[in-house]
C-alpha positions, 0 to 999 in steps of 0.5 A: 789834886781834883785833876788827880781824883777825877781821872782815879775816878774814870779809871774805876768806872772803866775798870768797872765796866769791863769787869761786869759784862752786861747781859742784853734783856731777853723775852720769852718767844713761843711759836706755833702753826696756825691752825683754823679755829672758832675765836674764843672772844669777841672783837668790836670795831667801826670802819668800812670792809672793802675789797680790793680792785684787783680781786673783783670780776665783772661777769659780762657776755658775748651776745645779746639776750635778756636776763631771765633769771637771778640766783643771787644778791648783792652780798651774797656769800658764793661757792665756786661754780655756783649758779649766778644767773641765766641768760636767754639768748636774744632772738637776733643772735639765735637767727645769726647761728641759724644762717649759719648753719643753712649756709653751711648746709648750702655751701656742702650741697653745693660741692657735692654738686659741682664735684658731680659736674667735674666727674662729667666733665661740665665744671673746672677744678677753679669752681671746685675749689672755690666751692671748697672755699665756700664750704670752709667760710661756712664752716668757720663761720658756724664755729665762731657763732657756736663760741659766742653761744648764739647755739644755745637757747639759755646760758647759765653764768656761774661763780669762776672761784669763792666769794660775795657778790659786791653788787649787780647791775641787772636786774630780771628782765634786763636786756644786755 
């Protein structure tokens, strides 16, 4: 008799239950663009901003010369192409660039020469071309100091994109 009740009793639960189909909960999902806006409320919190590794760029230099001004500080909001600092080229790459340039200037006379003596008959085609040469060496050499700014007096660093500078490890004066 309970053997009898209890399975009257599993088969209403199972008739029950394929009667009413339930219905899964369901929320109200709004979606909307994002848009740049001032925030209506304020937010309070404690902890540490940090930066990642690999958004940070260290601004060096391809010759020596003294720092001889500093547009920024450590914190500072930046634009892009916005004045960082100047540096003033040191006198000993400055030099380089100028026997360089004298070479060269050595190297061209020096071919106009010795094609002059090939039109009379006192030098060899061997010595023209290695005048040529030497004209090209100095051509090239001259290039490689105008590309490590050795050229120019001052070069002005400037931001490569938006951002703060983090810290700075200069300071006026500063020999690098």
């Amino acid at each position: 008799m309970i053997r009898t009740a209890g399975l009257a009793i599993a088969g209403l639960l199972l008739i029950a239950g394929t009667s009413h189909p339930q219905t899964p909960p369901s929320v109200l999902i709004e979606t909307a663009a994002p848009r740049e806006q001032v925030l209506k409320h304020t937010v309070q919190g404690y902890g540490v901003v940090a930066t990642s590794e690999d958004a940070v760029i260290g601004v060096s230099f391809l010759h020596p010369g003294q720092i001889s001004r500093l547009r920024v500080r450590p914190g500072e909001v930046v634009k892009a192409d916005a004045v960082l600092l100047e540096l003033s080229t040191d006198p000993s790459a400055t030099l380089g660039y100028q026997t360089a340039v004298a070479a060269l200037d050595f190297a061209k006379r020096d071919l106009d020469r010795t094609k002059t003596l090939l039109a009379q008959h006192l030098a060899t085609n061997a010595q023209v071309a290695a005048a040529q040469k030497a004209v090209e060496d100095a051509v090239a050499t001259v290039e490689v100091q105008r590309k490590l700014g050795n050229d120019r007096k001052t070069e002005v660093i400037t931001a490569p994109f938006n951002g703060y500078v983090t810290a700075l490890t200069v300071a006026l004066g500063d020999r690098v």
